[in-house]
N, C-alpha and C positions, 0 to 999 in steps of 0.2 A: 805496505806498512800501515798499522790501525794503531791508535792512539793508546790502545789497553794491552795487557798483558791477555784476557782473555778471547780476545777480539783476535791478535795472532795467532794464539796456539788453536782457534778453530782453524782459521788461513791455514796453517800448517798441516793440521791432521785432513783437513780436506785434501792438500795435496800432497801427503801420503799415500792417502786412497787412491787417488787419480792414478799417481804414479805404479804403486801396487797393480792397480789393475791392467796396467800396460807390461807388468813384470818386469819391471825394475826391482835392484835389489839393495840398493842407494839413493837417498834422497840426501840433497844438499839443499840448508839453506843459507841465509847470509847474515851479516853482524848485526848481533843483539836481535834476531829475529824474535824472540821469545815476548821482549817487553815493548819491542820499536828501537828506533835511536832517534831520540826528538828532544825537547824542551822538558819534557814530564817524566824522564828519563827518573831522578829523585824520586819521582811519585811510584815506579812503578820496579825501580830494583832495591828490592828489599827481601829478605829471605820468605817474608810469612808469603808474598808475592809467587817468588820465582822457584822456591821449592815445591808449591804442590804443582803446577803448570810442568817442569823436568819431568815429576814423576808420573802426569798423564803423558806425558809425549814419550818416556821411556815405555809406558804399558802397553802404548799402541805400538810404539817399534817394535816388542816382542811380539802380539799379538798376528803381526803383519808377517813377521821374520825379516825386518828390513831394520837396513840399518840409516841412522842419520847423525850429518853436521847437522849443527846447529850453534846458534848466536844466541848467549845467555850472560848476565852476571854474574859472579860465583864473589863468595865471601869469605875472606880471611880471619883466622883468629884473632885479629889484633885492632877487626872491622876496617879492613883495608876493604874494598869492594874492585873486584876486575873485570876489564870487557875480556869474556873469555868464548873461544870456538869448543864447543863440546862433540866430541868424539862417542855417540852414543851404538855400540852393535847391535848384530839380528837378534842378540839378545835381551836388549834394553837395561846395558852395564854400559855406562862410562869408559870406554878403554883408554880414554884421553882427555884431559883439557888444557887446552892452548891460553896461556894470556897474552892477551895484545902488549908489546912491548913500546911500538911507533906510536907512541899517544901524542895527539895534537897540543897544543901548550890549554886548551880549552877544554880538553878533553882532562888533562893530567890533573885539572881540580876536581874532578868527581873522581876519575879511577886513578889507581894505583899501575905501578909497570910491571909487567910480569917479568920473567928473570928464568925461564924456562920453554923450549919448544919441543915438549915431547912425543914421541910418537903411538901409536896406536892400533889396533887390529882390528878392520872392520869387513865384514865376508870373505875374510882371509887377507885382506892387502892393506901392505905399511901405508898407515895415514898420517900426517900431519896440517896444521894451517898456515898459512901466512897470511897477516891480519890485515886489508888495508894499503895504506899507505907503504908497509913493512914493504910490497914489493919491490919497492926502489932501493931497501938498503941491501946491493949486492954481498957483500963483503959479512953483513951479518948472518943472512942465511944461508950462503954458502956455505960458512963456518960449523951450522948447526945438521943441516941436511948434506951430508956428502954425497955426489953423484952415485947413484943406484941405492942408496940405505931406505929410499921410500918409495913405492908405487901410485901414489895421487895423494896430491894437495890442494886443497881447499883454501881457497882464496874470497872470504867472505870481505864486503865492501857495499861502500858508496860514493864509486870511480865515475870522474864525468872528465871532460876535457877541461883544461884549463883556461878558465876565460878572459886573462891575462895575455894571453900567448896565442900564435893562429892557429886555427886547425889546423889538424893532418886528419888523414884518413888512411889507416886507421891511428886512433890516438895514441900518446906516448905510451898511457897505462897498458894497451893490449902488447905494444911492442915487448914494454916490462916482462908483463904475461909469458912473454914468449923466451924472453931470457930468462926467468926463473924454471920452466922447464927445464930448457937446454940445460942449464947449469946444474939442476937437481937429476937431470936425466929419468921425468918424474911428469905421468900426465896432470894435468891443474885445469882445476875445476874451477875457473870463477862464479861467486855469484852476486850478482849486484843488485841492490835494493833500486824496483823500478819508480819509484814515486819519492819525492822528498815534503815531508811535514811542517818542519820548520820554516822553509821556504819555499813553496809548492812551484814557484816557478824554476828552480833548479831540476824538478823531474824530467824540462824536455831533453836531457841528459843523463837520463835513468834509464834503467834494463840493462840492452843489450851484453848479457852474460857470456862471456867467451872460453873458451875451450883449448886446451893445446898441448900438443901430444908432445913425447919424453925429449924428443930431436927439434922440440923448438916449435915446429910447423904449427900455423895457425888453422885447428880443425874446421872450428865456425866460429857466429857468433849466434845468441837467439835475439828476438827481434829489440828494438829499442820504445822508448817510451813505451810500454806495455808488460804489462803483470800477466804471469802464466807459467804452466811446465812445461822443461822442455827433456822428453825421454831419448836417449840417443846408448850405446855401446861404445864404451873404450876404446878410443882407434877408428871409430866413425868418422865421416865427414858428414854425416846427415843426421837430423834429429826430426824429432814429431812437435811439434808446437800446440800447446795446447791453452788456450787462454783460460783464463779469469777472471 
């Protein structure tokens, strides 16, 4: 995570390329990747901001024929502002955008709740997100995604253990991870922002992005505390690691 709006969407298209060149045909990123999620969040989601940044990272999705999640602002006519997951295809069209509905009581003074979780076509397969925290409300998204209506879900986040509570290994979050599969019968792509900004000592609780196929089973994770891509196939248990 970089402090600027333009400072990510290079992060990003760099590992588009990366990814691209390993032939990948999905890159996922994680929430509000576009602008950060930090303190200067104000400073950096605003339209004149995050319109022209969408519109390079859609010309390179086209460019590439890949397609991407991705974590952005998006703004309502009534200047409500939303943490929203954008569903961009190998076309570089929007097939989707998710807003975060789980908003923290801290969060809920800048954004707005979204009121919809729709879905989307990205190289052929139903996409949806779950944003966050959202993976613990069973009952809500079960509601929304019924078992088989979607092929992968996108689980953009900044899941750490709770430090309240003892460890487990693996944390509650991945277990969540693992029941929103099962329940959506629906591989889920997490991705978890490996660095934290506002409090940098929360990063040694960052990365490790997890993986877990339609029946639950936990595929992997990629490494922790450490920023990089990780290329893997659907129904893999192996991935390529590749830092940054």
């Amino acid at each position: 995570m970089h402090w600027t709006t333009p400072e990510n969407v290079a992060s990003m298209r760099k590992a588009m390329d990366l990814a691209h060149s390993r032939g990948a045909q999905v890159c996922g990123f994680s929430e509000l990747a576009v602008t950060g999620f930090h303190r200067m969040i104000g400073r950096e989601a605003t339209p004149e901001m995050v319109s022209p940044a969408l519109h390079e990272l859609q010309t390179h999705a086209a460019k590439l024929s890949m397609a991407i999640a991705a974590g952005a602002p998006t703004f309502g006519a009534d200047g409500a502002i939303y943490n929203s997951h954008l569903l961009i295809d190998e076309r570089g069209v929007t097939s989707a955008v998710v807003p975060k509905r789980g908003l923290t009581d801290p969060e809920a003074t800048f954004f707005k709740r979204g009121e919809s979780r729709p879905v989307g076509r990205m190289q052929g397969l139903r996409c949806s997100a779950v944003i966050c925290r959202e993976v613990e409300d069973v009952d809500v998204y079960s509601s929304e995604l019924a078992p088989g209506s979607v092929d992968l879900i996108f689980l953009p986040a900044a899941l750490r253990q709770d430090p309240e509570k003892p460890r487990t290994d693996p944390p509650q979050y991945v277990r969540d991870i693992q029941r929103l599969a099962a329940a959506t019968q629906a591989h889920v792509v997490h991705t978890n922002w490996p660095n934290a900004l506002n409090r940098p000592e929360e990063s040694v609780d960052g990365g490790g992005s997890t993986v877990a196929g339609p029946d639950g089973e936990l595929m992997f994770r990629l490494p922790s505390q450490a920023s990089g891509v990780g290329v893997f196939t659907l129904g893999d248990r192996h991935f390529e690691w590749h830092p940054q």
